[in-house]
N, CA, C and O atoms as CSV, one atom per row, in Angstrom:
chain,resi,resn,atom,element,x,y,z
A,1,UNK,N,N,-71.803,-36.257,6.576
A,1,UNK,CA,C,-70.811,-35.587,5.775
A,1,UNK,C,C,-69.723,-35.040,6.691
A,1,UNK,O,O,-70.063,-34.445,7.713
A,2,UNK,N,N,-68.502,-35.194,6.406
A,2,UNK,CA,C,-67.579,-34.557,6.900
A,2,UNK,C,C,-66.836,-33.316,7.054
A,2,UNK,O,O,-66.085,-33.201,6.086
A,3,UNK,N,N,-66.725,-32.335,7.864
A,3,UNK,CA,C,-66.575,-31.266,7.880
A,3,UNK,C,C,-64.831,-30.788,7.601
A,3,UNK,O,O,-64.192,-31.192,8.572
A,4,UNK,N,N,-64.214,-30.308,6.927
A,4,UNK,CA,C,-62.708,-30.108,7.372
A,4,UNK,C,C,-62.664,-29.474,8.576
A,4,UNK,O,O,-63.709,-29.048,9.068
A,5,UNK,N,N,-61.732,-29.358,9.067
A,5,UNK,CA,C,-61.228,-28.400,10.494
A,5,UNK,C,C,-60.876,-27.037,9.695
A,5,UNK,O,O,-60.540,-27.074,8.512
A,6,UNK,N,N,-60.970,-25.929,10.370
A,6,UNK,CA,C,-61.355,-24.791,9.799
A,6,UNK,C,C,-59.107,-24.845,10.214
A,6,UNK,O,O,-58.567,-25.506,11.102
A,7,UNK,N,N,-58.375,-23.865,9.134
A,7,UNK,CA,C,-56.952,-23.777,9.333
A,7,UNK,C,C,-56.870,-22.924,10.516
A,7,UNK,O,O,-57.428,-21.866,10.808
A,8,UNK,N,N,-56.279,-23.442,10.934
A,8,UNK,CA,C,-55.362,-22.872,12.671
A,8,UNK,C,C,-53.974,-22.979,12.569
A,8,UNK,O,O,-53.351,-23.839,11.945
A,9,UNK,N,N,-53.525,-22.036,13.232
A,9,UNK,CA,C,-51.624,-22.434,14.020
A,9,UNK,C,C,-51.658,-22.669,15.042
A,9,UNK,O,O,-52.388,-22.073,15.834
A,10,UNK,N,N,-50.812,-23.697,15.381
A,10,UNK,CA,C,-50.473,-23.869,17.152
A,10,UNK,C,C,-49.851,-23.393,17.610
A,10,UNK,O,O,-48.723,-23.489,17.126
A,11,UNK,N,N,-49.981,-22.470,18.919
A,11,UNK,CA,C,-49.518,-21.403,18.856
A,11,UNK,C,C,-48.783,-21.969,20.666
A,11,UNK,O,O,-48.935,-23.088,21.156
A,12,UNK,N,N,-48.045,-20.822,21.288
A,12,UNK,CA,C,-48.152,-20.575,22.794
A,12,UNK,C,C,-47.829,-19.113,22.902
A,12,UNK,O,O,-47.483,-18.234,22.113
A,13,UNK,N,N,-48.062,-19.193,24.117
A,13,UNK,CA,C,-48.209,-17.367,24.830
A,13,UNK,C,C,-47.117,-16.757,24.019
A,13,UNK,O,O,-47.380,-15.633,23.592
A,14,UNK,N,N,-45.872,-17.281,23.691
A,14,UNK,CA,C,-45.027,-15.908,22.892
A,14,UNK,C,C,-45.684,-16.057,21.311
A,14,UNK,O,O,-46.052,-15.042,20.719
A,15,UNK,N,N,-45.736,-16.679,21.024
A,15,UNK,CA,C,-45.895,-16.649,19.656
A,15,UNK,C,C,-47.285,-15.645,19.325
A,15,UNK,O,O,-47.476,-14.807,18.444
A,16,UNK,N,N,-48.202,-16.171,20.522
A,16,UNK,CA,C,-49.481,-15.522,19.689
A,16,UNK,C,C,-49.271,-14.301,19.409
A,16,UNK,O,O,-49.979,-13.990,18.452
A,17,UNK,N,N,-48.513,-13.271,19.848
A,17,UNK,CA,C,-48.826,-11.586,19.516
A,17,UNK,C,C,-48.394,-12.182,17.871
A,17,UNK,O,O,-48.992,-11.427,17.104
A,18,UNK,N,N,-47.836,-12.917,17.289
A,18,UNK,CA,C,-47.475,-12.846,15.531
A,18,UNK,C,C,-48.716,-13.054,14.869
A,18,UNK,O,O,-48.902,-12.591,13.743
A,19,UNK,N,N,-49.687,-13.793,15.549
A,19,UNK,CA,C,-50.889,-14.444,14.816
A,19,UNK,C,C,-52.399,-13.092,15.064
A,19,UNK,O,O,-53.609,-13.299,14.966
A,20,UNK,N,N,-51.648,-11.758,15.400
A,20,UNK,CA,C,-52.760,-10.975,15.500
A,20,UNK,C,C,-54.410,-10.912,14.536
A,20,UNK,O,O,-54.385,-10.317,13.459
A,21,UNK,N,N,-55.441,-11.403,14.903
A,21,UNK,CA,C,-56.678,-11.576,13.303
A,21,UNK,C,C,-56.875,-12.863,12.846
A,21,UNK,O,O,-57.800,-13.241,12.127
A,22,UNK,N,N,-55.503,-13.858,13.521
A,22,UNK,CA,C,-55.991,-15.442,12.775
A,22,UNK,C,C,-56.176,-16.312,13.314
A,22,UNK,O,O,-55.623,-16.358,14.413
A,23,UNK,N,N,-56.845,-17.244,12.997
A,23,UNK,CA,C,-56.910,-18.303,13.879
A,23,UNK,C,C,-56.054,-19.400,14.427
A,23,UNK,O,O,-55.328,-19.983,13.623
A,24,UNK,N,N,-56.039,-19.707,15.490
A,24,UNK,CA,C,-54.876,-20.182,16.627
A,24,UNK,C,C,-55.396,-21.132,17.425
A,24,UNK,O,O,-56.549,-21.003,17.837
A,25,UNK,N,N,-54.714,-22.100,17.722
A,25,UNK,CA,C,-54.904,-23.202,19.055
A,25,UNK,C,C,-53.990,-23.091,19.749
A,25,UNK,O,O,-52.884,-22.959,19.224
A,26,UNK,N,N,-54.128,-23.106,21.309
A,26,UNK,CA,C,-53.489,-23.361,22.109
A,26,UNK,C,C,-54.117,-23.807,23.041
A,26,UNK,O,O,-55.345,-23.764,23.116
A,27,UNK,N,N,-52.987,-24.547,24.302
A,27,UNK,CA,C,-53.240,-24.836,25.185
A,27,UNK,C,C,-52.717,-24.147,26.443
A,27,UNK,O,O,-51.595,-23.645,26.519
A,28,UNK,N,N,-53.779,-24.168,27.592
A,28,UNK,CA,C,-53.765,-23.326,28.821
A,28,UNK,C,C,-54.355,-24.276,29.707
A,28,UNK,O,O,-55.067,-25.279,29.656
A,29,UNK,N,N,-53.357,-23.042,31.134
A,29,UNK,CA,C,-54.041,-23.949,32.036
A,29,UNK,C,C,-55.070,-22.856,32.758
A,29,UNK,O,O,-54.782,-21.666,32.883
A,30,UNK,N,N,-56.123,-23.362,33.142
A,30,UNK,CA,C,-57.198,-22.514,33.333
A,30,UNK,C,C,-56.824,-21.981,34.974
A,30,UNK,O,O,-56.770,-22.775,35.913
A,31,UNK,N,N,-56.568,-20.404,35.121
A,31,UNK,CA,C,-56.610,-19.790,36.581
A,31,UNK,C,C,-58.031,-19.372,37.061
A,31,UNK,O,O,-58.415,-19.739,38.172
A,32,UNK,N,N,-58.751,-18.681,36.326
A,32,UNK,CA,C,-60.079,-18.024,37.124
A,32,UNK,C,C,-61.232,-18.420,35.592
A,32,UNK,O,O,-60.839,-18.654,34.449
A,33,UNK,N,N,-62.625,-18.384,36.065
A,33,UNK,CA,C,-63.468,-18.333,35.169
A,33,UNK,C,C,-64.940,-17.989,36.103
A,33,UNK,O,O,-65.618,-18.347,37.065
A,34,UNK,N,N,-64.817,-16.985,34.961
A,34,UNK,CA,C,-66.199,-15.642,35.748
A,34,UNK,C,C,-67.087,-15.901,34.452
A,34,UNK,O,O,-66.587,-15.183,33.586
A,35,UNK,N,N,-67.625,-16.243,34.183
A,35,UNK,CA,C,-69.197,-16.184,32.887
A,35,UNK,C,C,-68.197,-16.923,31.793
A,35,UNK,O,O,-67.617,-17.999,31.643
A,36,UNK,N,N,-68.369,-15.662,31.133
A,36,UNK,CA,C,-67.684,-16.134,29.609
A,36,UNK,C,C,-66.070,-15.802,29.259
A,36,UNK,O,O,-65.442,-15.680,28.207
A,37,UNK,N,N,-65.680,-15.710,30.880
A,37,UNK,CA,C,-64.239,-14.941,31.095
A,37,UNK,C,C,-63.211,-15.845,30.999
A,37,UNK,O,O,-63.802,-16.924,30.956
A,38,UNK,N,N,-62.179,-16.037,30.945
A,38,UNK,CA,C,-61.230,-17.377,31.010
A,38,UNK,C,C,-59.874,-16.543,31.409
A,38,UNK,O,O,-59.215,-16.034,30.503
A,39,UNK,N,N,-59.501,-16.422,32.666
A,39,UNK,CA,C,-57.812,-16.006,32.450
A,39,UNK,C,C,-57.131,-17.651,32.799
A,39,UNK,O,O,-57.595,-18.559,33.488
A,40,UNK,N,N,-56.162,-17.583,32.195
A,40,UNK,CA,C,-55.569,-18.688,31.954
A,40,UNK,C,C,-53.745,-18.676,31.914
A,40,UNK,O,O,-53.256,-17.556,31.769
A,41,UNK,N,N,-52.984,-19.591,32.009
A,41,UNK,CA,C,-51.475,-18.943,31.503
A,41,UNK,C,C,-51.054,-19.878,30.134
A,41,UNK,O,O,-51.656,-20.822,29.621
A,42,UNK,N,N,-50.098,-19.386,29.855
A,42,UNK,CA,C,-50.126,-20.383,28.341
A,42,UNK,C,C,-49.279,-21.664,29.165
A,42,UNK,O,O,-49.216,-21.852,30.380
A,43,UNK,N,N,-48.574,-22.571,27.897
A,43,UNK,CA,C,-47.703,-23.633,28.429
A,43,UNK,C,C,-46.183,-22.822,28.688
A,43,UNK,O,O,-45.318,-23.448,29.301
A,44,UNK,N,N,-45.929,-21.618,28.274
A,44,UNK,CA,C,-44.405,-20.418,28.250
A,44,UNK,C,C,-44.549,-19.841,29.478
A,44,UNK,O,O,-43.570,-19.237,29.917
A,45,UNK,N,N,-45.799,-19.901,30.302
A,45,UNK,CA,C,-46.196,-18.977,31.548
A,45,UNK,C,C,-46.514,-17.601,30.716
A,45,UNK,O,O,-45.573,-16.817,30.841
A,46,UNK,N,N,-47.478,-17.131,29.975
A,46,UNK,CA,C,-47.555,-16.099,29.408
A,46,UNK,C,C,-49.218,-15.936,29.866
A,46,UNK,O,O,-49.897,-16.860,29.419
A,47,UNK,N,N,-49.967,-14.948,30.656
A,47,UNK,CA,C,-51.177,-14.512,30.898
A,47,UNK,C,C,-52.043,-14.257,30.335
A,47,UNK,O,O,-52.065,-13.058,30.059
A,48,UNK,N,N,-53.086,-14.958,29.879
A,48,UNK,CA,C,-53.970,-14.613,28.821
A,48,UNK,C,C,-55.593,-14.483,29.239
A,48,UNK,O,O,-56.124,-15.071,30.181
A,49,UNK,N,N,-56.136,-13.715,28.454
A,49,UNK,CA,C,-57.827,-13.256,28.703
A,49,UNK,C,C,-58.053,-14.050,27.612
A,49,UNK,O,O,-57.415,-14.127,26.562
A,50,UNK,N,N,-59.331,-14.807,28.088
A,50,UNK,CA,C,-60.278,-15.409,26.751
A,50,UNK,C,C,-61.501,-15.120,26.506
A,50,UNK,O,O,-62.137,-15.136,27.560
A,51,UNK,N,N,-62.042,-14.901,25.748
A,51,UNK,CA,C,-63.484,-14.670,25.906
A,51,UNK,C,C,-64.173,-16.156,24.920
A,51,UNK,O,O,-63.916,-16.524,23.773
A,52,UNK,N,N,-65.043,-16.682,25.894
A,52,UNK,CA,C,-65.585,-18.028,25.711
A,52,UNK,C,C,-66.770,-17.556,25.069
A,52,UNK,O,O,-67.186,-16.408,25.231
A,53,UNK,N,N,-67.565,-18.780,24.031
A,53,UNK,CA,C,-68.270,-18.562,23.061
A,53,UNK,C,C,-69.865,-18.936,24.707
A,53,UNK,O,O,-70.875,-18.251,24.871
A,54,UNK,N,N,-69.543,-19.878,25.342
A,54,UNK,CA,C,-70.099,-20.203,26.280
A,54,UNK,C,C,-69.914,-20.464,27.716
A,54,UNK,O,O,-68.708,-20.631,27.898
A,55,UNK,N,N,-70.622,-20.584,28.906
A,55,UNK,CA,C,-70.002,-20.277,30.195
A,55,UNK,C,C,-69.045,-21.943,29.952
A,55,UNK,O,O,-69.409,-22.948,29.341
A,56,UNK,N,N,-67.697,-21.661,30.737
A,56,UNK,CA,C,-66.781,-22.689,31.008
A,56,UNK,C,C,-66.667,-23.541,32.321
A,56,UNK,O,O,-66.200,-22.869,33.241
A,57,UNK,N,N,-67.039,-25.154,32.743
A,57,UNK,CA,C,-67.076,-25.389,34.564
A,57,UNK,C,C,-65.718,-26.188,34.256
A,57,UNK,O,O,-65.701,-27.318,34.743
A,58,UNK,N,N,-64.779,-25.872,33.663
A,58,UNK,CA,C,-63.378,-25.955,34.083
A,58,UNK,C,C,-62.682,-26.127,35.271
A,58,UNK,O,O,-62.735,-25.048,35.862
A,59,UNK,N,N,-62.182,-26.776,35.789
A,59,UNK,CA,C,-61.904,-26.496,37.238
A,59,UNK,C,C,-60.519,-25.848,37.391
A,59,UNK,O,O,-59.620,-26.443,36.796
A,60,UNK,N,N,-60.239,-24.959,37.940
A,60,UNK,CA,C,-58.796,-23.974,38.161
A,60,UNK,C,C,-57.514,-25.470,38.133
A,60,UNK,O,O,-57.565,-26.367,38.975
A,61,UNK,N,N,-56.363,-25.423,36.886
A,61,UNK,CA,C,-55.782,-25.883,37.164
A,61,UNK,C,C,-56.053,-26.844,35.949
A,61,UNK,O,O,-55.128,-27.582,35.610
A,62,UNK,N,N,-57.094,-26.889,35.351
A,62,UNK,CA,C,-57.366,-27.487,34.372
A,62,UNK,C,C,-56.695,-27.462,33.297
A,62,UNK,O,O,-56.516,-26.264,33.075
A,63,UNK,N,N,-56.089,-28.215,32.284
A,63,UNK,CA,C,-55.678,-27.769,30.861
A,63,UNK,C,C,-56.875,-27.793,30.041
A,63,UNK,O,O,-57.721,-28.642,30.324
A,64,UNK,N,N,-57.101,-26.954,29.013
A,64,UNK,CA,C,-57.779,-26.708,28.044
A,64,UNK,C,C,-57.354,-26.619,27.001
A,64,UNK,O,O,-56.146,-26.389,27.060
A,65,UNK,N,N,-57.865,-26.706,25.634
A,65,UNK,CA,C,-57.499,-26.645,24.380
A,65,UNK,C,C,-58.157,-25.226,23.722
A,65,UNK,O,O,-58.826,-25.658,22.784
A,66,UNK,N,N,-58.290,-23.907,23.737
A,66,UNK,CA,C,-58.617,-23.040,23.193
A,66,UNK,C,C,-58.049,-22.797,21.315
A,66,UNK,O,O,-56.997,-22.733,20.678
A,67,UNK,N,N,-59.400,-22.737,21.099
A,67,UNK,CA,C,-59.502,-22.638,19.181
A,67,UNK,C,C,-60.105,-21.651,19.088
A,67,UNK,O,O,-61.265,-21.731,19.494
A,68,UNK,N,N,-59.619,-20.200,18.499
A,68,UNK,CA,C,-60.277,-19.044,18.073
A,68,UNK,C,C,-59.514,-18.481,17.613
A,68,UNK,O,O,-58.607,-19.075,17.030
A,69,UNK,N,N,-59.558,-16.665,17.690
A,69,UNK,CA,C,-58.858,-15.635,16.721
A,69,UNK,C,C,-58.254,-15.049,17.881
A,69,UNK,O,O,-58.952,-14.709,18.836
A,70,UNK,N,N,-56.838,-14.883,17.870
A,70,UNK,CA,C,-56.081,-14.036,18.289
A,70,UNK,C,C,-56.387,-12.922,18.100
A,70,UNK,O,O,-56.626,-12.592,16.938
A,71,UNK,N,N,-56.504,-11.812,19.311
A,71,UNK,CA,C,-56.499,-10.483,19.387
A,71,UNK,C,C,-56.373,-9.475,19.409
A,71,UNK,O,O,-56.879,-8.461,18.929
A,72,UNK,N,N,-54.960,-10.001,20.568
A,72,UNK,CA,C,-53.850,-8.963,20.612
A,72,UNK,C,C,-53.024,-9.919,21.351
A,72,UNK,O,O,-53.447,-11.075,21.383
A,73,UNK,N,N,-51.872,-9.644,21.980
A,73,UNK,CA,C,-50.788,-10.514,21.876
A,73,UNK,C,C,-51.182,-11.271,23.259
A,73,UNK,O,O,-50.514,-12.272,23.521
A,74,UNK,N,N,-52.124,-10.919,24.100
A,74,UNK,CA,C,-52.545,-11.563,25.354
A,74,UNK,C,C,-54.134,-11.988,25.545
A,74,UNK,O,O,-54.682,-12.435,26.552
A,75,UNK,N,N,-54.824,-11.629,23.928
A,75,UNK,CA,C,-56.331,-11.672,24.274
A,75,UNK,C,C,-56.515,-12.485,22.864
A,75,UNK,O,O,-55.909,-12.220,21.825
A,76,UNK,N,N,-57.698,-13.773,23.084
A,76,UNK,CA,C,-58.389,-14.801,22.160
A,76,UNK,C,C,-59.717,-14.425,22.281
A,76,UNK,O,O,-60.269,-14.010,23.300
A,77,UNK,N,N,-60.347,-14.647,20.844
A,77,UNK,CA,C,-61.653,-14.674,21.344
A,77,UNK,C,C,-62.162,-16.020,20.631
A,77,UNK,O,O,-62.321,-16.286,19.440
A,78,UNK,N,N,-62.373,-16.823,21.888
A,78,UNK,CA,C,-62.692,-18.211,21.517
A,78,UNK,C,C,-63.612,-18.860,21.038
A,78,UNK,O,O,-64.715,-18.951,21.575
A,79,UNK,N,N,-63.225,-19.515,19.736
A,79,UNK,CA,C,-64.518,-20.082,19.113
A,79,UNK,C,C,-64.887,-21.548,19.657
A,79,UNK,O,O,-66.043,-21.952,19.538
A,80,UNK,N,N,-63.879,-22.350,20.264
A,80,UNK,CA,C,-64.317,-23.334,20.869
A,80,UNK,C,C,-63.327,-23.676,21.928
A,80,UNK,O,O,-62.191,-23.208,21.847
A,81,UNK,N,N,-63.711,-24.555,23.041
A,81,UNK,CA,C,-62.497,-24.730,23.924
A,81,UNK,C,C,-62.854,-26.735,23.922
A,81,UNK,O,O,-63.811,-27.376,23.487
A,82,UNK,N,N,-61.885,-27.057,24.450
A,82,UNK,CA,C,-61.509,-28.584,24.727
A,82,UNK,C,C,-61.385,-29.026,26.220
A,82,UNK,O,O,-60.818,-28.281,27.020
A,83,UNK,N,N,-61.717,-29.789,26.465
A,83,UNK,CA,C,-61.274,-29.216,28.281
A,83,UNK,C,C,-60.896,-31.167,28.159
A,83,UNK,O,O,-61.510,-32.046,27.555
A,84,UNK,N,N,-59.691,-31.232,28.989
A,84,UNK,CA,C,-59.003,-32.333,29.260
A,84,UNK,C,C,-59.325,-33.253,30.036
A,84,UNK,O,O,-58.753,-34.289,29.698
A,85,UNK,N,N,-60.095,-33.412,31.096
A,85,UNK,CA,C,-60.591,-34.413,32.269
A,85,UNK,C,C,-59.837,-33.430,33.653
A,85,UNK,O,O,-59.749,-34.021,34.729
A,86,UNK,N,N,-59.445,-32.318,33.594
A,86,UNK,CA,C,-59.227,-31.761,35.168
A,86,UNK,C,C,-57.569,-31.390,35.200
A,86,UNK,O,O,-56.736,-31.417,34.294
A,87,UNK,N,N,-57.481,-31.125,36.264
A,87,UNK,CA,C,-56.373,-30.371,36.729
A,87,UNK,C,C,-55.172,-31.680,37.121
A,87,UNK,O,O,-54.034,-31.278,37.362
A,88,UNK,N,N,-55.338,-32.693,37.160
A,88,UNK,CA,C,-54.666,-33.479,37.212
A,88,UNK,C,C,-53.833,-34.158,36.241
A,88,UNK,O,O,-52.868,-34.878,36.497
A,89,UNK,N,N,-54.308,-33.854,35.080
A,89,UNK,CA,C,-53.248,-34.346,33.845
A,89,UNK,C,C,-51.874,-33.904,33.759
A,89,UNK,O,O,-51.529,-32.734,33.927
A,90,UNK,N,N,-51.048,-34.926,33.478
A,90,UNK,CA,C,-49.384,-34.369,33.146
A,90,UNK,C,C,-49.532,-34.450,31.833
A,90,UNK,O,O,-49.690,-35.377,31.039
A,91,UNK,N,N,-49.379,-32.277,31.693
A,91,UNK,CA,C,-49.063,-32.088,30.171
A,91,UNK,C,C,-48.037,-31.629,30.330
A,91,UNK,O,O,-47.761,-30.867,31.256
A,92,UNK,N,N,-46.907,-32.185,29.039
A,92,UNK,CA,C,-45.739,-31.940,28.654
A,92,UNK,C,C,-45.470,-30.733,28.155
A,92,UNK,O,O,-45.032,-30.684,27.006
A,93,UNK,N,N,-45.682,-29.446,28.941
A,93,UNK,CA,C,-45.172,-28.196,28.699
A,93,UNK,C,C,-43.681,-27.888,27.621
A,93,UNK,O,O,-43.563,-27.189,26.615
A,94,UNK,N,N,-43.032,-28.453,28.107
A,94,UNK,CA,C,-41.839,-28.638,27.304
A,94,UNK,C,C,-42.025,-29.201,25.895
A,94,UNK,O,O,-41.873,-28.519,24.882
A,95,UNK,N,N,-42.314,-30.301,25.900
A,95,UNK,CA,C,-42.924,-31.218,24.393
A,95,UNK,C,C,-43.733,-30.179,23.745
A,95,UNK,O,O,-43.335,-30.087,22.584
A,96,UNK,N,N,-44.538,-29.487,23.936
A,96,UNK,CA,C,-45.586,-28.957,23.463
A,96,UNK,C,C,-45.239,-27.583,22.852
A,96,UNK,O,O,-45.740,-27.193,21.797
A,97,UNK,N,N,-44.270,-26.808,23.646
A,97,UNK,CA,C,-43.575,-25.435,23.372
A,97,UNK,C,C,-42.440,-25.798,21.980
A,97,UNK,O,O,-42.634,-25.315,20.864
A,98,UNK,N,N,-41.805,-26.299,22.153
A,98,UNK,CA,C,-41.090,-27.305,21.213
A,98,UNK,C,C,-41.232,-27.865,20.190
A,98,UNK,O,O,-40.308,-28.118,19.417
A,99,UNK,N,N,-42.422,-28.154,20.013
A,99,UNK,CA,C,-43.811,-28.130,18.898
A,99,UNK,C,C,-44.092,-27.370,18.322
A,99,UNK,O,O,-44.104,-27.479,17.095
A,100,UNK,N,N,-44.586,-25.815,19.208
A,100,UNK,CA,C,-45.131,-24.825,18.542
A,100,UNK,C,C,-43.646,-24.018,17.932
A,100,UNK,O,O,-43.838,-23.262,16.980
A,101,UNK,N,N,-42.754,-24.102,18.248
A,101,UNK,CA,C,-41.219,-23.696,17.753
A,101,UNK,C,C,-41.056,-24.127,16.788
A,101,UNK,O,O,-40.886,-23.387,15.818
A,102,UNK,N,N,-41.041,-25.504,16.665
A,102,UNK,CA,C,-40.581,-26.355,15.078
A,102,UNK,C,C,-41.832,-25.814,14.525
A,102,UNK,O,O,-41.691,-24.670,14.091
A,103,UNK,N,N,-42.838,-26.230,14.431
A,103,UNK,CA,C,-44.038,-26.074,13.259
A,103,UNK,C,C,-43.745,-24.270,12.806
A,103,UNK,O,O,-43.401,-23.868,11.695
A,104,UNK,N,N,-43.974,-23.534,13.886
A,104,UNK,CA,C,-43.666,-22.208,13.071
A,104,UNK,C,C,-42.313,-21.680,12.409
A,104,UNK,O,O,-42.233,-20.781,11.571
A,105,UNK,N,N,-41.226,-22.451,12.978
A,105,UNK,CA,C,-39.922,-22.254,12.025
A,105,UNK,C,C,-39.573,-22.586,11.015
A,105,UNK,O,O,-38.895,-22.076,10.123
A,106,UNK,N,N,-40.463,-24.236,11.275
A,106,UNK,CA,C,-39.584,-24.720,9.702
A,106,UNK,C,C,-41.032,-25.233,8.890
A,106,UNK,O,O,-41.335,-26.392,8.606
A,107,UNK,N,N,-41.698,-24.162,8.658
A,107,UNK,CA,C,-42.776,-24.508,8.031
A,107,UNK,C,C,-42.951,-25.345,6.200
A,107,UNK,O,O,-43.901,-25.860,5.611
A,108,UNK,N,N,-41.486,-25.097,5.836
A,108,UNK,CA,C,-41.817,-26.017,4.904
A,108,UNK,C,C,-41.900,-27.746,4.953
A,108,UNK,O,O,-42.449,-28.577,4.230
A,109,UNK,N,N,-41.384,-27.796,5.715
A,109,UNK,CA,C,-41.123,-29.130,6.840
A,109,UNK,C,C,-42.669,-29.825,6.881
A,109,UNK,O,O,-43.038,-30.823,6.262
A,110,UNK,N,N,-43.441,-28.988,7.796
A,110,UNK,CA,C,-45.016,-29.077,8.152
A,110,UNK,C,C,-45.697,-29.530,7.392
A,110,UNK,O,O,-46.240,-30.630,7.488
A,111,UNK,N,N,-45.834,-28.377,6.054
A,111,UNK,CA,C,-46.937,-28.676,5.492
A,111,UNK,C,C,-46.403,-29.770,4.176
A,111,UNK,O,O,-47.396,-29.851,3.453
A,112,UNK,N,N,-45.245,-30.662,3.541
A,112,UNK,CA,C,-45.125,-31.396,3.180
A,112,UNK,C,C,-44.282,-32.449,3.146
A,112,UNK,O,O,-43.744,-33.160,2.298
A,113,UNK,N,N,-44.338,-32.306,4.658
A,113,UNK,CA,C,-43.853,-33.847,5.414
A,113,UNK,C,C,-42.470,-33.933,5.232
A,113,UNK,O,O,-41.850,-34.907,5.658
């Protein structure tokens, strides 16, 4: 049976302080990871704390996909993360910020095409 995806916004480091309580995706690139700790920066360069549902072997430099509830405008508490194949991927920071701009501006756009 098929599950829906639970509703999220795609978010980056400025946007999240708007999504305070809801659920959010973004992507980061992973700086330090201590247990269930994640500091990370967004794709805007914005500093973020995560708290992981489980320990993360991410390697520093890594992009990740973080899915959880926004906290406060710099803290997630993550219900799942994505991890990309390593620190070596070219992600389109730009493409991606640009993304999270259109989808939250012109939201009637989004949700019917």
């Amino acid at each position: 049976m098929n599950t829906p995806f639970e509703s999220r916004t795609l978010v980056n480091g400025g946007l999240l302080k708007q999504f305070t309580g809801q659920s959010v995706s973004i992507m980061v690139r992973v700086e330090s990871v201590a247990g269930t700790n994640l500091m990370a920066c967004s794709t805007d360069n914005h500093k973020l704390r995560i708290s992981l549902p489980s320990e993360l072997s991410a390697a520093q430099g890594a992009w990740v996909e973080v899915i959880g509830v926004s906290s406060s405008g710099d803290t997630i508490r993550a219900k799942e993360v994505i991890e990309f194949g390593g620190e070596n991927i070219d992600f389109d920071v730009d493409s991606y910020n640009a993304m999270t701009q259109l989808l939250n501006n012109v939201k009637l756009f989004y949700r019917y095409g």
